[in-house]
C-alpha positions, -999 to 999 in steps of 0.1 A, spaced: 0 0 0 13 35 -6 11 55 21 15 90 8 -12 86 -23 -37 69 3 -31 102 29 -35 123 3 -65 104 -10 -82 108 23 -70 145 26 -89 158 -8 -119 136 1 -118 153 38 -116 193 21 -142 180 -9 -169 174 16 -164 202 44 -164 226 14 -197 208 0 -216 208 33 -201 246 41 -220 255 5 -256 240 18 -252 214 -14 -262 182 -19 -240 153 -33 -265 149 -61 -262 192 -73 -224 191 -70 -223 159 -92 -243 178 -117 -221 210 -115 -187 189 -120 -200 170 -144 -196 140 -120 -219 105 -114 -228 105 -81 -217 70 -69 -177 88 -80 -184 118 -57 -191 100 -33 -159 77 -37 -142 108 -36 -157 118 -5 -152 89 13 -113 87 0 -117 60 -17 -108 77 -53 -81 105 -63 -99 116 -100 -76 120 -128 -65 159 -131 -94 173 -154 -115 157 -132 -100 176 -103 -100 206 -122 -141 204 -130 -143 197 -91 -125 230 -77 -142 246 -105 -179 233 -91 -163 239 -59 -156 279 -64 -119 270 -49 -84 276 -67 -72 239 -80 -40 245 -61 -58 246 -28 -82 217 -34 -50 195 -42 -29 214 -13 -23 186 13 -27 219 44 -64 219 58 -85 247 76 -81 244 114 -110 227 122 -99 201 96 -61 198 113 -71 170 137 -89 149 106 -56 156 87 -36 142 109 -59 110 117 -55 105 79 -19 106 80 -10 90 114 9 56 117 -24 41 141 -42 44 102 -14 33 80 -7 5 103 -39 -8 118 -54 -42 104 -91 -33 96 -90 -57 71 -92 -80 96 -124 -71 111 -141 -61 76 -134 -23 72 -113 -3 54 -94 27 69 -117 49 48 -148 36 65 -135 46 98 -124 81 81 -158 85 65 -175 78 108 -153 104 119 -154 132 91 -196 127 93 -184 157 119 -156 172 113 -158 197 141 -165 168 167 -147 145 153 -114 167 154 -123 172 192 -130 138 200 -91 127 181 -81 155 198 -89 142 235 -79 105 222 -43 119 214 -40 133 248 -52 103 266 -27 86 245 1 114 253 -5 112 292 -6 76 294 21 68 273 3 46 246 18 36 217 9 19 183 26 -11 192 5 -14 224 -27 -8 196 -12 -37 175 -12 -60 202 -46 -51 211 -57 -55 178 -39 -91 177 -58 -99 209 -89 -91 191 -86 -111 162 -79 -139 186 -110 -133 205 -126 -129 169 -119 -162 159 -120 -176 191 -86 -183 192 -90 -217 171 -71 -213 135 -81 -251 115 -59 -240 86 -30 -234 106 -38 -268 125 -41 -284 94 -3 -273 81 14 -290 111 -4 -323 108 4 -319 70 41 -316 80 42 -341 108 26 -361 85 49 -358 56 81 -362 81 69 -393 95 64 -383 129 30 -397 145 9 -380 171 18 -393 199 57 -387 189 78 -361 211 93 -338 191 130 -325 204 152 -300 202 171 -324 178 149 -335 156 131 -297 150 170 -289 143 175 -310 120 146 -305 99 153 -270 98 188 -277 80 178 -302 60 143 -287 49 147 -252 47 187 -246 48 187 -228 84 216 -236 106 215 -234 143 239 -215 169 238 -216 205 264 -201 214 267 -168 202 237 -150 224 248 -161 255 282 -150 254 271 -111 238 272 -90 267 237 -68 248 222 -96 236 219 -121 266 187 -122 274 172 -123 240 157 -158 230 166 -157 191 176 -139 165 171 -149 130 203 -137 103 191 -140 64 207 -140 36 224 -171 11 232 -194 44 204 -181 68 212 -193 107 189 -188 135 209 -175 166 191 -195 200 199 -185 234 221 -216 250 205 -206 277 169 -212 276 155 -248 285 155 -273 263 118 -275 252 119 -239 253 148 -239 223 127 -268 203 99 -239 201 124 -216 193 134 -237 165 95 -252 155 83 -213 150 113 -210 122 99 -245 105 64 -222 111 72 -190 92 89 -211 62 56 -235 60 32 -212 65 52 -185 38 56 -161 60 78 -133 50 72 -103 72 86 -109 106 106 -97 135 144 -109 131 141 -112 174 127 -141 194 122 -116 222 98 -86 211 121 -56 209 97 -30 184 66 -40 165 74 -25 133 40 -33 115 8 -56 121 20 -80 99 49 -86 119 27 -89 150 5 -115 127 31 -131 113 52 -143 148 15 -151 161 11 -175 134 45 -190 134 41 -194 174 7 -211 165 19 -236 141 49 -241 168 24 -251 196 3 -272 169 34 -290 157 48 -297 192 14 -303 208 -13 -322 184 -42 -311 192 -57 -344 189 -29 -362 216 -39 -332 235 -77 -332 234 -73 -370 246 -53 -361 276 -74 -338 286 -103 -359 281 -87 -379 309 -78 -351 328 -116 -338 335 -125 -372 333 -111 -376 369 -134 -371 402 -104 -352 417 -83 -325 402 -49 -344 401 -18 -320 395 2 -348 388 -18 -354 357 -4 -317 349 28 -325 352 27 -358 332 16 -336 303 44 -314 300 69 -343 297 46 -360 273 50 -333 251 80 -317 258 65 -279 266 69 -255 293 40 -247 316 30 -216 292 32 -232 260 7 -260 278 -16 -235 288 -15 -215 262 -19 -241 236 -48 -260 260 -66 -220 255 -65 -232 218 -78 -269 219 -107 -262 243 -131 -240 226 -131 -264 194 -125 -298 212 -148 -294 242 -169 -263 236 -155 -244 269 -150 -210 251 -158 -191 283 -120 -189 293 -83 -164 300 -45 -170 301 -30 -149 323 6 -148 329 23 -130 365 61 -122 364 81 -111 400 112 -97 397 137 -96 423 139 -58 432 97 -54 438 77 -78 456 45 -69 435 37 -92 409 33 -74 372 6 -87 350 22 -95 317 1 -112 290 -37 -115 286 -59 -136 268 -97 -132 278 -119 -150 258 -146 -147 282 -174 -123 282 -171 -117 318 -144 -84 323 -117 -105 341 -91 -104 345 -78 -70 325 -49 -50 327 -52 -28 353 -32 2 367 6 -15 379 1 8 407 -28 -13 421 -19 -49 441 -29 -81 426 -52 -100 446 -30 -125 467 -52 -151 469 -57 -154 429 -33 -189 422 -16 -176 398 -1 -147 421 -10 -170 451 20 -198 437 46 -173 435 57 -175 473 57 -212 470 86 -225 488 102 -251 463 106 -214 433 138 -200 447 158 -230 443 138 -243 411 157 -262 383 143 -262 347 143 -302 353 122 -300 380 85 -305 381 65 -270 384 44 -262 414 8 -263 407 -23 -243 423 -62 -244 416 -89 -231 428 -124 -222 418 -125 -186 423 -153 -157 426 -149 -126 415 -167 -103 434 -171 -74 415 -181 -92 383 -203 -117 402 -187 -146 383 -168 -177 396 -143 -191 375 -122 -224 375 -84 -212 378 -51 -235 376 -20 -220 376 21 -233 373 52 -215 379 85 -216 375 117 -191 376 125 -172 342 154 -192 319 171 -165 310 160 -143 345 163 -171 371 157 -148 400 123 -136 380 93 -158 388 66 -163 366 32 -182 364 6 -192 341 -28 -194 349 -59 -206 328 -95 -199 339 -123 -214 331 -163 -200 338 -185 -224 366 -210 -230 342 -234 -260 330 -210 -264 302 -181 -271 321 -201 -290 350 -210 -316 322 -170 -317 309 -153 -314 340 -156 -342 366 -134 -332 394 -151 -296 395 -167 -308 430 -134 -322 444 -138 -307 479 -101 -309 483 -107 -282 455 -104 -249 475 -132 -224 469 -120 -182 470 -136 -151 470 -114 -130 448 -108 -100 428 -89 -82 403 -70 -58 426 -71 -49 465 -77 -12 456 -108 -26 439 -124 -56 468 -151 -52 489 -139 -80 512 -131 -66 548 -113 -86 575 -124 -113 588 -137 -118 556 -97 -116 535 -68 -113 560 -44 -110 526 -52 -77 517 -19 -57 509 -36 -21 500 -71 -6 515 -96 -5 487 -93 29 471 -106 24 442 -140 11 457 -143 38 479 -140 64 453 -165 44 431 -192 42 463 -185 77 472 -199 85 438 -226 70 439 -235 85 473 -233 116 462 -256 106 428 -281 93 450 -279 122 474 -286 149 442 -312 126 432 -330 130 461 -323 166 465 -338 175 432 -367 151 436 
């Protein structure tokens, strides 16, 4: 897509129309005075089409306005905050497509007005300038969106790694190593592998991968992650070459999103990586034995991550993607909790709510986790500090209530110590809704060893009081404020009768 032409094609549509509506005119007389069909004005309008120039010329001439200035890319004041939607980086680099629009639909909504409209992207860009917000943070969202969309289930993508496991003679219920993926790459695709170079660069240490083109491309892992954590490393490569994915990040660890179809692209690849290393068939039957149980077994948990060779957040993470297709539990989150050393409060760091109940969400880092949610729960477990990558995870569950979205969700979390940050502490948690759906999948939901919490997102936020929670870190601010409010609605209700 060009850029520039499209700006400018949104630009002379933006000045075509104010300059219409500012002469009382309909679409239909200023077709007839330009010698224009109407269905091309309103292209034009809509900045859809940029007419050839005697076409531009009959327009400023049915337009009263110099030629120069209908073609000038500068606006009238009023117009400067629609100008400058037209031509910002959120436009040029959002994925409508996705969702069914076009840039110039959204364009066409906001110019409807352009004196509103220019206040209303005025007050977005200075919610975005005092919080800091970025496109990349808008491309993620957007990715999270089109995940929810489709509820994150992709067939065709599922389809290419049975294709290739297929073609490479590996069965279902074959564990794919760090080896094997390695080889594959050479031999398939040409890619060498490196494990030594990250580790010892005093920059680029704590970076995961780093992928070098050109005539003898190599894919630089870090020596230092796990093992099953380099075999994913090495199955999203096999992903972007089957899958013909060209536009990508050259980093394994996100440094800049430079466009959506990067963000896309590596969310693809790290699909088909998951399917390829987890079949989603040898999955759905060992969690078909998992809920099968009549009490929640962790060791069960644990057996699954050897059986496939994954980390507890490519487990979870894929199990988010198996579950809505394979056992119709759609109502469900990943969440994922890091700890670093210097701060004792736990940062929320990846979210995937596919549930229509608003937990969990990012919320303000100033505000203190709930304690007693597992996933931030598991973090003091004892057996963390000391934790080797060969060691089994700790596991929590619980079926939790939210309190302030009335909902009680099933939530099991693992954790483990960062490869690369070993005195970091993360954990995974998935959450699935109490409801008849997963009463009739999930056996053990009634385990009364299976502790029952009342919960929410944040302490500032919790109406619990002691005796009620004795883990409260921070008094509930955030409530307060929120019934103070209403208080005071209810008081000038009554006042004015």
């Amino acid at each position: 897509m060009n850029h520039g032409s499209e700006n400018l094609r949104l630009v002379l549509g933006l000045k075509a129309r104010a300059l219409r509506e500012a002469r009382g005119w309909t679409l239909k007389r200023l077709a007839e005075r330009a010698g224009l069909a109407i269905s091309y004005l309103s292209e034009i309008e809509k900045g859809k089409k940029y007419p050839k120039p005697e076409k531009l010329l009959a327009l400023a001439a049915a337009l009263e306005t110099p030629f120069e200035e209908l073609v000038s890319p500068r606006v009238a004041d009023e117009l400067s905050p629609l100008s400058a939607f037209a031509g910002s980086e959120f436009l040029r680099e959002f994925p409508f497509e996705l969702f069914g629009l076009e840039a110039s639909d959204l364009f066409d909504l906001v110019a409807a007005d352009p004196r509103k409209a220019g206040a209303l992207l005025r007050t977005f860009g200075d919610i975005a300038r005092r919080y800091d917000l970025e496109v990349e943070h808008l491309l993620f969202g957007a990715l999270r969106s089109y995940q929810q969309l489709n509820g994150n289930s992709f067939p065709e993508i599922e389809e290419a790694a049975e294709r290739l496991r297929a073609e490479s003679g590996w069965a279902a219920e074959h564990r794919l190593g760090e080896a094997e993926l390695t080889e594959a790459l050479a031999r398939r695709f040409g890619v060498t592998v490196d494990h030594e170079t990250l580790p010892a660069h005093r920059e680029l240490a704590e970076l995961r991968s780093v992928y070098a083109a050109g005539p003898a491309p190599k894919l630089y892992v870090n020596g230092h992650l796990t093992a099953q954590q380099r075999a994913f490393v090495v199955a999203r490569e096999i992903g972007y070459r089957v899958l013909g994915l060209a536009e990508r990040p050259v980093t394994g660890s996100w440094l800049r999103a430079e466009s959506f179809e990067q963000v896309l692209n590596n969310f693809r690849a790290s699909y088909f990586a998951g399917a390829l290393m987890i079949p989603r068939a040898a999955l759905a039957a060992e969690l078909g034995r998992f809920f099968a149980a009549s009490r929640f077994r962790a060791r069960t948990l644990i057996e699954m991550l050897r059986r496939f060779g994954a980390t507890p957040e490519m487990l979870f993470y894929r199990v988010s993607q198996v579950l809505p297709a394979e056992f119709g539990l759609t109502e469900l989150f990943f969440v994922r909790f890091f700890r670093d050393p210097d701060r004792r409060r736990p940062r929320l760091t990846k979210v995937l709510n596919l549930a229509r109940a608003a937990v969990p969400y990012g919320v303000s880092p100033e505000e203190h986790s709930c304690r007693r949610w597992p996933g931030v729960a598991i973090l003091d477990h004892p057996e963390l500090p000391g934790h080797r990558a060969t060691d089994p995870p700790p596991v929590a569950a619980a079926r939790c209530r939210f309190q302030t979205e009335g909902v009680e969700f099933l939530v099991v979390a693992l954790a483990r110590p960062l490869a690369l940050k070993p005195r970091t502490l993360s954990s995974v948690s998935l959450g699935l809704l109490v409801d008849e759906r997963l009463r009739g999948v999930v056996r053990f939901l009634e385990d009364p060893a299976l502790a029952r919490l009342e919960v929410d997102l944040t302490c500032e936020r919790c109406p619990l009081a002691p005796p009620a929670c004795t883990d409260r870190a921070a008094p509930p601010t955030v409530l307060e404020r929120q019934r103070r409010l209403s208080r005071r609605e209810a008081a000038i209700a009554e006042l004015l009768g």
